[in-house]
C-alpha positions as a Markdown table, in Angstrom:
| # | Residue | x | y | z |
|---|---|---|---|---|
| 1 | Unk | 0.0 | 0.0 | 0.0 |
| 2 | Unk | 1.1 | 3.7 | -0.4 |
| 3 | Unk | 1.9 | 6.4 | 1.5 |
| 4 | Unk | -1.0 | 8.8 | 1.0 |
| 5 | Unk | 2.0 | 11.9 | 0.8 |
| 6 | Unk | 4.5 | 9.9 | -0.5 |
| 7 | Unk | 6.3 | 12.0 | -2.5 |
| 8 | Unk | 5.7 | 15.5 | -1.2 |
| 9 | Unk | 9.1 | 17.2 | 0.0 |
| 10 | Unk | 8.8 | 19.0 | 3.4 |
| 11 | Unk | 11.1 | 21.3 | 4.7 |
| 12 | Unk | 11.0 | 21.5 | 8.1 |
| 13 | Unk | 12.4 | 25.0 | 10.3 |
| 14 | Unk | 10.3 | 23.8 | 13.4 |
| 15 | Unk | 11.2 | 23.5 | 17.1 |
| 16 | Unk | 9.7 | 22.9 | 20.0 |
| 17 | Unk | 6.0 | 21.3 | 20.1 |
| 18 | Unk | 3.3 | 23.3 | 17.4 |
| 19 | Unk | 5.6 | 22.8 | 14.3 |
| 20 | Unk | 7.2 | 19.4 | 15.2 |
| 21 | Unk | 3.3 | 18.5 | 15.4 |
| 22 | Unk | 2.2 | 19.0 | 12.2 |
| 23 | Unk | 6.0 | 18.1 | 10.4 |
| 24 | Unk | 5.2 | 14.6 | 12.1 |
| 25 | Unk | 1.5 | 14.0 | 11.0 |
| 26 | Unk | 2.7 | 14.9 | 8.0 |
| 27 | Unk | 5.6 | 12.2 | 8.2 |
| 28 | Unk | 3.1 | 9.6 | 9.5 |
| 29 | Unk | 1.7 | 10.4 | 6.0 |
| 30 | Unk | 4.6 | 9.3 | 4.6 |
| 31 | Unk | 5.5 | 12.9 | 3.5 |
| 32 | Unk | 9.7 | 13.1 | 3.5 |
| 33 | Unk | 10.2 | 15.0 | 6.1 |
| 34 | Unk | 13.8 | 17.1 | 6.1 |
| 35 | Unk | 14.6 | 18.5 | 9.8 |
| 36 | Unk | 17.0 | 21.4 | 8.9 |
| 37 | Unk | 18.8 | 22.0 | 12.6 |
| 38 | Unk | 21.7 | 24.0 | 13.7 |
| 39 | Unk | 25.4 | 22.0 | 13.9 |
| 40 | Unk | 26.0 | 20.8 | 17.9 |
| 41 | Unk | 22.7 | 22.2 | 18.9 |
| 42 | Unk | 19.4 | 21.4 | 16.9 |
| 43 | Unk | 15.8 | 21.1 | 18.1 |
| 44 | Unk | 16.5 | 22.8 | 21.6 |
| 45 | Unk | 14.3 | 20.2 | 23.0 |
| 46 | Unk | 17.0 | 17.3 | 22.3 |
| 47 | Unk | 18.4 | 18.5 | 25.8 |
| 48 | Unk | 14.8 | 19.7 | 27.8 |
| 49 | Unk | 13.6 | 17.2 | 30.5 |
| 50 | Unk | 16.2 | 14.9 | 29.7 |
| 51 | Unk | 15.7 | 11.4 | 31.5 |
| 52 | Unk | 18.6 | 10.4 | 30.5 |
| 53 | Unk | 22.3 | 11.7 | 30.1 |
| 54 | Unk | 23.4 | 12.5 | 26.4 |
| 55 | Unk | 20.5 | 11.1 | 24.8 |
| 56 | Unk | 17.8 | 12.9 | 23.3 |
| 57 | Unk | 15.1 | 13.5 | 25.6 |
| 58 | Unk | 11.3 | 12.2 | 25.5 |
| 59 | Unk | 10.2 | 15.9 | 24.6 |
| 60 | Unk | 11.9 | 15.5 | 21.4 |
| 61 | Unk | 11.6 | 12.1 | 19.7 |
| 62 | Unk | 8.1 | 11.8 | 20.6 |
| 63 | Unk | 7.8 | 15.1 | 18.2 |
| 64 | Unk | 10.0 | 14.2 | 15.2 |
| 65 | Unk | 9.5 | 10.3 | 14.1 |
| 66 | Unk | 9.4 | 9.9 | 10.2 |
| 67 | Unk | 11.5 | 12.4 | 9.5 |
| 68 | Unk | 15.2 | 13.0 | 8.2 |
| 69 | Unk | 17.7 | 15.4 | 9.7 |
| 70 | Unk | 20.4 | 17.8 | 7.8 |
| 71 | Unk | 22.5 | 20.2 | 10.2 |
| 72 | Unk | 23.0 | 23.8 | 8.5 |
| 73 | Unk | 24.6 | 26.9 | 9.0 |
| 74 | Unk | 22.9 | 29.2 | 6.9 |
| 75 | Unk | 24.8 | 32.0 | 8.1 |
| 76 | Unk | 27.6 | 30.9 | 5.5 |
| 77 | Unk | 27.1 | 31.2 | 1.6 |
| 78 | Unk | 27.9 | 27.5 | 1.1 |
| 79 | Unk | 24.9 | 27.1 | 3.7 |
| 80 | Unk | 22.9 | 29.6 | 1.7 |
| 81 | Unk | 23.2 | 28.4 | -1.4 |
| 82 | Unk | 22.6 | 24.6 | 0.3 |
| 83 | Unk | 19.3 | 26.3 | 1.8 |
| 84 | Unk | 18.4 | 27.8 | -0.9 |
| 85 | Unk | 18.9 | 24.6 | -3.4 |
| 86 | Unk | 16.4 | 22.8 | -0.4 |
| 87 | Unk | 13.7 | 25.4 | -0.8 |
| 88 | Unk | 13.7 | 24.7 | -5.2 |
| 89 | Unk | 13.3 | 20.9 | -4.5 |
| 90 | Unk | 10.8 | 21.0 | -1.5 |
| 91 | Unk | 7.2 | 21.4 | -2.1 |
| 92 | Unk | 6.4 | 22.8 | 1.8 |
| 93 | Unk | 8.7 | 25.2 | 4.2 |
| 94 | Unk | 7.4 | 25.1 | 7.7 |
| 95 | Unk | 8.4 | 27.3 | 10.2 |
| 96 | Unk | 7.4 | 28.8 | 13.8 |
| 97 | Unk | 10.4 | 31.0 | 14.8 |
| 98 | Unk | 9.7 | 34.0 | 16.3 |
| 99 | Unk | 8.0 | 36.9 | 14.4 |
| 100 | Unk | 10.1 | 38.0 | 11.7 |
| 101 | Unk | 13.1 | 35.9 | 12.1 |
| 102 | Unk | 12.7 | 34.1 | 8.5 |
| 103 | Unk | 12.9 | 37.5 | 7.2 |
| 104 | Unk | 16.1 | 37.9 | 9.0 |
| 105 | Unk | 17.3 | 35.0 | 7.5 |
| 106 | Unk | 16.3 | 35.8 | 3.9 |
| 107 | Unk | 13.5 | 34.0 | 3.0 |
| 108 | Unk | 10.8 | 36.2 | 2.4 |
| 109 | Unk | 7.4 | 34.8 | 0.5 |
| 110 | Unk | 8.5 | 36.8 | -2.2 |
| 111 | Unk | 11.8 | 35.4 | -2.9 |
| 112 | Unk | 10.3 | 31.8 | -1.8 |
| 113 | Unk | 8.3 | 32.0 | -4.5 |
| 114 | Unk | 9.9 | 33.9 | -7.2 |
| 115 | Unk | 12.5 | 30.6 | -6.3 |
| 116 | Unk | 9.7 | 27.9 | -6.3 |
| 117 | Unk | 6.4 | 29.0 | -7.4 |
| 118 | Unk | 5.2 | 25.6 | -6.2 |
| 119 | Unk | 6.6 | 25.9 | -2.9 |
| 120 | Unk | 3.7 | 26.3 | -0.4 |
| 121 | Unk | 4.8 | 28.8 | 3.4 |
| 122 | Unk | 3.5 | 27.2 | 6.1 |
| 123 | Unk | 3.7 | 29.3 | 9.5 |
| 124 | Unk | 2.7 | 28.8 | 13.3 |
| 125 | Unk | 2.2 | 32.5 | 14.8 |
| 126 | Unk | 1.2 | 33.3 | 18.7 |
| 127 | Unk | -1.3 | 35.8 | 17.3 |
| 128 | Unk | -2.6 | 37.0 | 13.8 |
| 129 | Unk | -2.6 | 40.5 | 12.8 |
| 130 | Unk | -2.9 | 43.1 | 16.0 |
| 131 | Unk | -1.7 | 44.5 | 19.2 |
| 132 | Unk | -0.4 | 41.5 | 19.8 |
| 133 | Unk | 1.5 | 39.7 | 16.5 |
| 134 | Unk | 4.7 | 40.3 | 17.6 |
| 135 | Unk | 4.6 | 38.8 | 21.0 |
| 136 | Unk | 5.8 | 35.4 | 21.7 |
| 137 | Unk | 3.5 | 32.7 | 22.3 |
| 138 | Unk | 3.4 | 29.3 | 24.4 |
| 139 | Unk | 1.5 | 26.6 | 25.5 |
| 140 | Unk | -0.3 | 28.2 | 28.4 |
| 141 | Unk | 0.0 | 31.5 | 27.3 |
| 142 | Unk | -2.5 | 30.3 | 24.0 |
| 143 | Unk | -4.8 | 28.7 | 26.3 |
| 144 | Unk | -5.5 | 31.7 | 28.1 |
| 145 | Unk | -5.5 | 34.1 | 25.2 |
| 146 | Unk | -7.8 | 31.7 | 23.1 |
| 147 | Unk | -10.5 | 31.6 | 25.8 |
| 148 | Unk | -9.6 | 28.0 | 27.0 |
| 149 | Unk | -8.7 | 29.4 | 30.7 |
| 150 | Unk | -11.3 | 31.8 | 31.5 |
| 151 | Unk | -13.9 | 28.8 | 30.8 |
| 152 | Unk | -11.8 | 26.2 | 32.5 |
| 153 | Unk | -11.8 | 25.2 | 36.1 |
| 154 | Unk | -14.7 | 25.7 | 38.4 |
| 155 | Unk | -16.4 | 29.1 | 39.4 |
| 156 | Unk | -15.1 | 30.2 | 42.7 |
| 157 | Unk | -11.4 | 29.2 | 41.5 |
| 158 | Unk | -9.0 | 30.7 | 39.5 |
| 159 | Unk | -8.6 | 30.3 | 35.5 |
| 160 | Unk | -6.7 | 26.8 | 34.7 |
| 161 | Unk | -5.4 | 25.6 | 31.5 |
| 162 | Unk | -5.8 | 22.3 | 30.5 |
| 163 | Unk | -3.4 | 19.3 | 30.5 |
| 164 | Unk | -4.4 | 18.8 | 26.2 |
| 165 | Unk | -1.7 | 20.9 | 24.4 |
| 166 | Unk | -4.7 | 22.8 | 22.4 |
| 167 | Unk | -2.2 | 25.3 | 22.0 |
| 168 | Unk | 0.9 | 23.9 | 20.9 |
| 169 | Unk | -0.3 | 20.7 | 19.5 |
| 170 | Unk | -3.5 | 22.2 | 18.6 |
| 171 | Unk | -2.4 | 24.6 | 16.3 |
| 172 | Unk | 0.1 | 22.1 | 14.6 |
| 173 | Unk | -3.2 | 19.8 | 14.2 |
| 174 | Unk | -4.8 | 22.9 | 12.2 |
| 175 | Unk | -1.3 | 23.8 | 10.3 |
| 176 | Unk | -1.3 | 20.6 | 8.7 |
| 177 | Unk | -5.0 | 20.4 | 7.5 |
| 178 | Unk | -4.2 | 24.0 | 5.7 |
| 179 | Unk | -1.1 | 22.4 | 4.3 |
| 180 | Unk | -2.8 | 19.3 | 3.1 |
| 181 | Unk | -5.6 | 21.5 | 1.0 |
| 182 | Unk | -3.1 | 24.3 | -0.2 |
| 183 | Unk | -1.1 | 21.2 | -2.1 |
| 184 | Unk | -4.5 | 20.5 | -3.2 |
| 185 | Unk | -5.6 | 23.4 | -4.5 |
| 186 | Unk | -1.8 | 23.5 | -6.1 |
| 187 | Unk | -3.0 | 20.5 | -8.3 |
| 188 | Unk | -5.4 | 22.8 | -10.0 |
| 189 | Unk | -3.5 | 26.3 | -9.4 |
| 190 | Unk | 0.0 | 24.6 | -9.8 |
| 191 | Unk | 1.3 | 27.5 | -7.5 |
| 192 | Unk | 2.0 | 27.3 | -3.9 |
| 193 | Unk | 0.2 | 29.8 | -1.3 |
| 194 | Unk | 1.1 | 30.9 | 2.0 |
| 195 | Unk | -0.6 | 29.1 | 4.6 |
| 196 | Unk | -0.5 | 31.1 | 8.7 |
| 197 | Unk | -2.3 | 29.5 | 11.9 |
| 198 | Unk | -1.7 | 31.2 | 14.9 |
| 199 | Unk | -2.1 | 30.0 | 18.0 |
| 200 | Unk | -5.0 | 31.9 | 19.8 |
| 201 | Unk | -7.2 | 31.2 | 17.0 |
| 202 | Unk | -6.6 | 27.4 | 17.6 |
| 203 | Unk | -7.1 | 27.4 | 20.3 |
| 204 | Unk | -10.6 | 29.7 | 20.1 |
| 205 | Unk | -11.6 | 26.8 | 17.5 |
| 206 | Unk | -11.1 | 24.3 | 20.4 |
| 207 | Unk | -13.7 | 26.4 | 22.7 |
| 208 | Unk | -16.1 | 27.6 | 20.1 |
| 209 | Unk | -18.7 | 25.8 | 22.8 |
| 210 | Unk | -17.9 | 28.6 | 25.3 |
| 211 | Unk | -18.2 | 31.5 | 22.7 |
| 212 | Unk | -21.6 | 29.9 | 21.9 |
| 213 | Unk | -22.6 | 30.2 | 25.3 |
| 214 | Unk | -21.0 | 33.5 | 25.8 |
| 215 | Unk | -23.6 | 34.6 | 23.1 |
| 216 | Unk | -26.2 | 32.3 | 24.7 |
| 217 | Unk | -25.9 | 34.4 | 28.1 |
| 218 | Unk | -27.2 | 37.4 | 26.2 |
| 219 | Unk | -30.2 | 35.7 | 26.0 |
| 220 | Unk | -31.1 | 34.2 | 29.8 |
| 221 | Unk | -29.1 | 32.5 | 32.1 |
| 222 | Unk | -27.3 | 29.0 | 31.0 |
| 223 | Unk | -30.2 | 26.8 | 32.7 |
| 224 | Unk | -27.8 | 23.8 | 31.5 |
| 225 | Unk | -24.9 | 24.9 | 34.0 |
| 226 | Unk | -24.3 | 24.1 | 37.6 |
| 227 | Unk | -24.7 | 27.5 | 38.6 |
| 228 | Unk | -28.4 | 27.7 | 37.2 |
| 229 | Unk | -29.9 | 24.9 | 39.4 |
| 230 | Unk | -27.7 | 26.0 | 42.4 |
| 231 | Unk | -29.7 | 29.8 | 41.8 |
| 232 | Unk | -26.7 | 31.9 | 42.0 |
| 233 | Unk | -26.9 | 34.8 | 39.0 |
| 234 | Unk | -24.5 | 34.8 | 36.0 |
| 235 | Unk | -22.2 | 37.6 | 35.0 |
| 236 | Unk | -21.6 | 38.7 | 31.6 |
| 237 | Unk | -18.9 | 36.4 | 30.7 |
| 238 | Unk | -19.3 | 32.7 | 29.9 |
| 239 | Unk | -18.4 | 30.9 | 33.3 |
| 240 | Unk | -16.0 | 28.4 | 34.2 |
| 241 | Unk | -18.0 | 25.4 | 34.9 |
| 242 | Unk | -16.2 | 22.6 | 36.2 |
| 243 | Unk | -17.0 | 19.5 | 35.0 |
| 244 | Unk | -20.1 | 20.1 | 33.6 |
| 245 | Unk | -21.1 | 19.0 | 30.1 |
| 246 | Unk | -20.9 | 21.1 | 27.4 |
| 247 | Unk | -23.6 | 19.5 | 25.0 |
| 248 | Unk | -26.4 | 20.3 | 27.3 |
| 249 | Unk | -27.0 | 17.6 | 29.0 |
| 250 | Unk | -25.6 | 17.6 | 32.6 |
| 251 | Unk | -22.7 | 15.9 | 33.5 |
| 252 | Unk | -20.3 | 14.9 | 36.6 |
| 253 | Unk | -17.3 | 13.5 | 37.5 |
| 254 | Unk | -18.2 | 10.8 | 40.5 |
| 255 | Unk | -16.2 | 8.8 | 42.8 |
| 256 | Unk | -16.0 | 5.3 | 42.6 |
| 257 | Unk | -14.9 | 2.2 | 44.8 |
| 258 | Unk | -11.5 | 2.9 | 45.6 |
| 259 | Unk | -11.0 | 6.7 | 45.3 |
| 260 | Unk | -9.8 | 7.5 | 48.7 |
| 261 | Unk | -6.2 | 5.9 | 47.7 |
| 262 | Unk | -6.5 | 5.7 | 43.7 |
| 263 | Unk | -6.8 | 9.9 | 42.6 |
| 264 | Unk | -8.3 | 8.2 | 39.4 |
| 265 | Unk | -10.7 | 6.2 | 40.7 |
| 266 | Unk | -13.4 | 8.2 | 39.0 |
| 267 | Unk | -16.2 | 7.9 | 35.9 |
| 268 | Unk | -17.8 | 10.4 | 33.7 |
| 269 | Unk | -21.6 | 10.3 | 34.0 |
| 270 | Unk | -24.4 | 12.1 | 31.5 |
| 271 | Unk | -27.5 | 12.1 | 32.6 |
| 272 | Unk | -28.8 | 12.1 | 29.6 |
| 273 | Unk | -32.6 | 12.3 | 28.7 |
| 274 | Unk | -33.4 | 9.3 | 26.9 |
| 275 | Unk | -32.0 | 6.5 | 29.3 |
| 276 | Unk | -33.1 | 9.0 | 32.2 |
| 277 | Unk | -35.8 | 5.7 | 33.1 |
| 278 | Unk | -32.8 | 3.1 | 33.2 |
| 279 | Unk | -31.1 | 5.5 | 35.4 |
| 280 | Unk | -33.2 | 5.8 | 38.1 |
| 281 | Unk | -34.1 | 2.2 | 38.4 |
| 282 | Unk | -29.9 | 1.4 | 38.5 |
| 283 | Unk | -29.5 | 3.8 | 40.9 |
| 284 | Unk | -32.6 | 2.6 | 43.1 |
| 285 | Unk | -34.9 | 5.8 | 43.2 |
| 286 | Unk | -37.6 | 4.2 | 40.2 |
| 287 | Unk | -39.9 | 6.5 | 41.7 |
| 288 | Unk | -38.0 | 10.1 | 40.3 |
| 289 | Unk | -39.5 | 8.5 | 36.8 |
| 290 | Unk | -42.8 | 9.9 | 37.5 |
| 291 | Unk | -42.6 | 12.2 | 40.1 |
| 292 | Unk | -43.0 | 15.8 | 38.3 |
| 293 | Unk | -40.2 | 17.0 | 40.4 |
| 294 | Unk | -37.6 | 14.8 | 38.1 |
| 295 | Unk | -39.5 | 13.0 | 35.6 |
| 296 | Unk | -38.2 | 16.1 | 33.0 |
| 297 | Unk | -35.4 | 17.4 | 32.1 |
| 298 | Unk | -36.6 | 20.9 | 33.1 |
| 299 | Unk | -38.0 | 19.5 | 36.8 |
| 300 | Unk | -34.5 | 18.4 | 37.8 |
| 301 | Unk | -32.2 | 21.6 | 37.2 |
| 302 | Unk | -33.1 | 22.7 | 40.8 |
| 303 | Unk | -31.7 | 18.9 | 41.9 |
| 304 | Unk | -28.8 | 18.3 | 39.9 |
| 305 | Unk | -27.0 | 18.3 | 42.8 |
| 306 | Unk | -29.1 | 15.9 | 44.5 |
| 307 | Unk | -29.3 | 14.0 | 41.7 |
| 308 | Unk | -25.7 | 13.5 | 41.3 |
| 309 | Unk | -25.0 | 13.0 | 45.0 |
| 310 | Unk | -27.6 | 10.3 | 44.5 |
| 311 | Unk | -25.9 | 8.6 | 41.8 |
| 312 | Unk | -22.3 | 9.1 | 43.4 |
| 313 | Unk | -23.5 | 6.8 | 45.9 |
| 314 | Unk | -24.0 | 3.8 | 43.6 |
| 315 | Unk | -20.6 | 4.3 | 41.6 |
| 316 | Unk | -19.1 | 4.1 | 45.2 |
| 317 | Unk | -20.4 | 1.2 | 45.7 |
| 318 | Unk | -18.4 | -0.4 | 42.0 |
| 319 | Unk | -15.2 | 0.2 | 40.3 |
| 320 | Unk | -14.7 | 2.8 | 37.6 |
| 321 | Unk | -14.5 | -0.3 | 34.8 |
| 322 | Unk | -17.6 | -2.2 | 36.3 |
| 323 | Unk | -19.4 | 0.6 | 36.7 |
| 324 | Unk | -18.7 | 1.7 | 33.0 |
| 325 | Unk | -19.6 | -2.1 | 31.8 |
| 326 | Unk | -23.5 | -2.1 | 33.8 |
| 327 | Unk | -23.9 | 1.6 | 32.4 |
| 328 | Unk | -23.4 | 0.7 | 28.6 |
| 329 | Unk | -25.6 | -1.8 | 28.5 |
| 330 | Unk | -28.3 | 0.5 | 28.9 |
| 331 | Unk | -26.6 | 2.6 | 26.8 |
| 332 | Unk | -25.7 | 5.9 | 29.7 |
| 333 | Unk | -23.0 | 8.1 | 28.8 |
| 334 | Unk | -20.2 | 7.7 | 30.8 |
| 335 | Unk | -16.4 | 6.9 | 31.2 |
| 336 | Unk | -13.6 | 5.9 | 33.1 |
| 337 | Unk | -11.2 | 8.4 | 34.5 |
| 338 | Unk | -7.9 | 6.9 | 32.7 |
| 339 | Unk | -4.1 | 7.4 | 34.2 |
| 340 | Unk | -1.8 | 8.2 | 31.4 |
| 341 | Unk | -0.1 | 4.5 | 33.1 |
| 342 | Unk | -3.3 | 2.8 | 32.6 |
| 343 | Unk | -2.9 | 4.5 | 29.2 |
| 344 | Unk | 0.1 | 3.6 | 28.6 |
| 345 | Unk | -0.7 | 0.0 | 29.5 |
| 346 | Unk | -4.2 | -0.6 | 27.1 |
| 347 | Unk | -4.1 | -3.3 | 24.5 |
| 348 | Unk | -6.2 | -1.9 | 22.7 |
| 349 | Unk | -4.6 | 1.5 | 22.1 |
| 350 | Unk | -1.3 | -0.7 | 21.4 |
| 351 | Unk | -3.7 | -2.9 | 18.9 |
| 352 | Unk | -4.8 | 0.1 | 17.0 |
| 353 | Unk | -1.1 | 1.8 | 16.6 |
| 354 | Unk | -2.6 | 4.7 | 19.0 |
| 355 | Unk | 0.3 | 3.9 | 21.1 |
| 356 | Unk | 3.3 | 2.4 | 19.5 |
| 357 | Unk | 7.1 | 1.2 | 20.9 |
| 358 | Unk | 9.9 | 2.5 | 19.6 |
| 359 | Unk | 12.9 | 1.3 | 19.3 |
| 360 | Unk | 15.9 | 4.0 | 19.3 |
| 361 | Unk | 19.8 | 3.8 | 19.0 |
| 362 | Unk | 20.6 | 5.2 | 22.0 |
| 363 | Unk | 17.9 | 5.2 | 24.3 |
| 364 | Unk | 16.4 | 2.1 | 23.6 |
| 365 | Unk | 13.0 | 1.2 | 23.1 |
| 366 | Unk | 10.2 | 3.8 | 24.3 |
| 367 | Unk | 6.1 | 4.3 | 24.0 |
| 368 | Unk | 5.2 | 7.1 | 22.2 |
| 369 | Unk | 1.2 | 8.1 | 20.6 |
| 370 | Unk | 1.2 | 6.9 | 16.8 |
| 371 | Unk | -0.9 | 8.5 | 14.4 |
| 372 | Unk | -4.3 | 9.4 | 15.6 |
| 373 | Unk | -5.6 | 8.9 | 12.5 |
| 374 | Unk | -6.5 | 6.1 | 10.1 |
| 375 | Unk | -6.4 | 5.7 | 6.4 |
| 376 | Unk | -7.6 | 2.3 | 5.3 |
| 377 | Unk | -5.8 | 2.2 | 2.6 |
| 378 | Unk | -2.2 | 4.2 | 3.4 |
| 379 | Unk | -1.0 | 2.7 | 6.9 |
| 380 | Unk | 0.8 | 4.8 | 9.0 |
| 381 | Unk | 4.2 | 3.5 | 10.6 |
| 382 | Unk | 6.2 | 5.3 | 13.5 |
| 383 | Unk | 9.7 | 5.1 | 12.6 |
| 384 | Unk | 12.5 | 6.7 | 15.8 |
| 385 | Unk | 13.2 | 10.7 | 15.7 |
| 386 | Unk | 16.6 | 11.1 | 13.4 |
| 387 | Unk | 19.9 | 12.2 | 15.7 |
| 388 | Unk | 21.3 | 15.2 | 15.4 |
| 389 | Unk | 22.6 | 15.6 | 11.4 |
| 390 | Unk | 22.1 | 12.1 | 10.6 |
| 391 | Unk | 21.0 | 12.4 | 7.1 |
| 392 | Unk | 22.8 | 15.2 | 6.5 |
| 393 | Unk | 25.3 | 13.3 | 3.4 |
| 394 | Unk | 22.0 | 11.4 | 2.5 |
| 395 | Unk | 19.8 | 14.7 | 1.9 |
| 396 | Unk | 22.7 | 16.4 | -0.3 |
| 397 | Unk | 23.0 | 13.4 | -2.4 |
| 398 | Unk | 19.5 | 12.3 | -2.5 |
| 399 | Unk | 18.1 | 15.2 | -2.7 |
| 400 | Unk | 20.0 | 18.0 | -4.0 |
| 401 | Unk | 22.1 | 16.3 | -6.2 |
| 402 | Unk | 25.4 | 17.2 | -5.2 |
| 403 | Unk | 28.4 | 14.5 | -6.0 |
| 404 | Unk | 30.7 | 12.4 | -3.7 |
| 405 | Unk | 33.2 | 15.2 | -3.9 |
| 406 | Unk | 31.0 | 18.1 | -3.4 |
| 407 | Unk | 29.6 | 16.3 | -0.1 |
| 408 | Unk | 33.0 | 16.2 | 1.3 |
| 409 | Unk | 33.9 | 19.4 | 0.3 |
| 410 | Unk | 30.4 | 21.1 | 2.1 |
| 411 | Unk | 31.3 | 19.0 | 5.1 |
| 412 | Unk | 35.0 | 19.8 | 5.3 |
| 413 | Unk | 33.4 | 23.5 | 5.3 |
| 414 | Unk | 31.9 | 23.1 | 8.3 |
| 415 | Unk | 29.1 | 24.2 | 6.6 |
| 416 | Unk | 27.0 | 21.1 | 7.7 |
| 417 | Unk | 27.3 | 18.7 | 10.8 |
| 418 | Unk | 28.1 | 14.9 | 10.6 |
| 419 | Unk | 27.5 | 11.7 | 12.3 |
| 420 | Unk | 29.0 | 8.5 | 12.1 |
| 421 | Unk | 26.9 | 5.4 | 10.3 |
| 422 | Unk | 25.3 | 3.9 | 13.7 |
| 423 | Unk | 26.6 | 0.3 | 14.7 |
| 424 | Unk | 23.9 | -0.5 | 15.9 |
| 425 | Unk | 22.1 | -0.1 | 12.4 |
């Protein structure tokens, strides 16, 4: 079976998490992926929240499977006209750097594509046009600018952000889908296009629930919400809401058997309308199926609390799994509260290439996610994160053309960085 990108040339200038994101889903695609990095440095996050001494850390290989790596100075005007060779033979140049920095370096989106009219400029911004383009952007720092934290959390606490990199990830999750339609639209334009996501607007994507119920509020008070049954007013901002559901149908996080030792020992549960009559009669209380003070939707804002308390007590009395396993067979809404180790652990995620091991020169084998999604008919295989520079001879040839001689004359330059052939390969 094929690749579904196989073929399509990506340049990648990304670091960190949002660009590494998208350059990898791409990769999973089987897109050729070219990691240009800086000689004795790279990816800074080779060397963040290293586990282990020398080797690259966690951060970084589980950001960069797929793809090949070619060290560069492009300071130099052997590295220039190296880098500028790349961006003629590449069909996609992806970049985050800091605002303007790819100016700095020369490659403007005019001279990208008066050099490859084809070439498609794909770019991860903190913030689109305003007051705030220029600043720089993180994980946390998206979340709270997109409207994630304000809506996050639960009313009389402060604003959290969310464990889910909406931002970083996030964003390089939206980068790719413009990518993937720009080289579409290329098929019929046969020119490339400049494709920009920034961060805050991923993010707003993400809560486009809360903006709907910030409009909502104009309207009457969110009788869905917590706050509504409890009777305490609404401002004139869409409130955080703690675990409540956000499709309208009210929602908890309960305890179950075990919690007072096991901080995961919880379960999801939607009281949803139409198994509202199984409910009850799991719970014990058949008679709130009739009674006008629950038997509607409407009736039992005043009690959610109640009602919850009520079924909190029969989750205590079962596991989160065997609670989960009487629940679906009536078809309730719910779902176990899973620890990233009983995550890490699930067949079934390790059946379905959700979670993959890895097997890596120097630090051995590892678990990392896979790709997410699935094309039935272009499989997606995790292959390790490159070291530092270790197609770098590979690329030039392959790639760009260059002979034997010209290799070791770029090299002998210092122009580009080197490894040895692994042994262990």
């Amino acid at each position: 079976m094929s690749k579904a990108l196989e073929g399509v040339k990506i340049l990648d200038f990304t670091h960190v998490q949002s660009g590494p994101t998208c350059t990898q889903l791409l990769a999973w695609f089987g897109a050729d992926v070219i990691k240009v990095e800086r000689p004795g440095a790279g990816d800074a996050t080779r060397a963040q929240l290293q586990d282990l001494p020398d080797v690259d850390s966690l951060y970084f290989t589980m950001l960069n499977h797929n793809k090949r790596s070619i060290t560069l100075d492009s300071k130099t005007p052997k590295g220039k006209e190296v880098l500028w060779r790349l961006v003629k033979e590449c069909d996609v140049l992806v970049e985050n750097f800091a605002p303007g920095a790819l100016a700095r370096m020369g490659l403007t989106w005019e001279k990208i594509h008066e050099a490859n009219p084809r070439m498609i400029l794909a770019s991860v911004k903190g913030f689109g046009p305003g007051r705030y383009e220029e600043c720089k952007v993180y994980e946390n720092v998206a979340q709270c600018a997109g409207g994630s934290a304000s809506t996050t959390g639960f009313r009389d606490g402060i604003p959290m952000v969310t464990g889910a990199q909406i931002g970083d990830s996030g964003t390089g999750l939206h980068l790719a889908l413009g990518i993937v339609t720009a080289l579409f639209h290329r098929t019929v334009t046969g020119l490339g296009q400049k494709v920009d996501c920034a961060m805050q607007d991923s993010v707003l994507n993400l809560c486009r629930v809360k903006l709907r119920d910030q409009q909502r509020l104009d309207h009457g008070p969110l009788t869905e919400y917590s706050q509504f049954g409890e009777g305490i007013p609404f401002g004139d901002s869409t409130p955080r809401a703690g675990n409540d559901s956000g499709g309208g149908q009210p929602g908890r996080i309960l305890k179950c058997k075990g919690w007072e030792h096991d901080p995961n020992a919880y379960l999801y549960f939607i009281t949803q309308a139409a198994v509202w009559a199984p409910i009850c009669d799991i719970i014990g209380e058949p008679g709130w199926k009739t009674d006008p003070g629950y038997a509607t939707p409407k009736a039992r804002l005043p009690h959610l609390n109640e009602i919850f308390t009520r079924i909190e007590a029969w989750t205590m009395k079962h596991d989160k799994f065997e609670a989960m396993d009487i629940l679906n067979e009536y078809d309730i809404p719910c779902g176990p509260i899973l620890s990233m180790k009983e995550i890490a652990a699930d067949e079934s995620l390790r059946k379905t290439g959700t979670i993959v091991e890895v097997e890596h020169p120097t630090r051995g084998t590892y678990l990392t996610v896979g790709n997410p999604i699935k094309l039935s008919a272009s499989p997606s295989e995790v292959t390790r994160s490159p070291l530092l520079g270790e197609h770098t001879d590979e690329i030039l040839r392959s790639v760009l053309k260059y002979t034997d001689a010209e290799v070791d004359e770029i090299a002998h330059s210092g122009v580009v960085g080197r490894i040895e052939k692994i042994a262990a390969e």
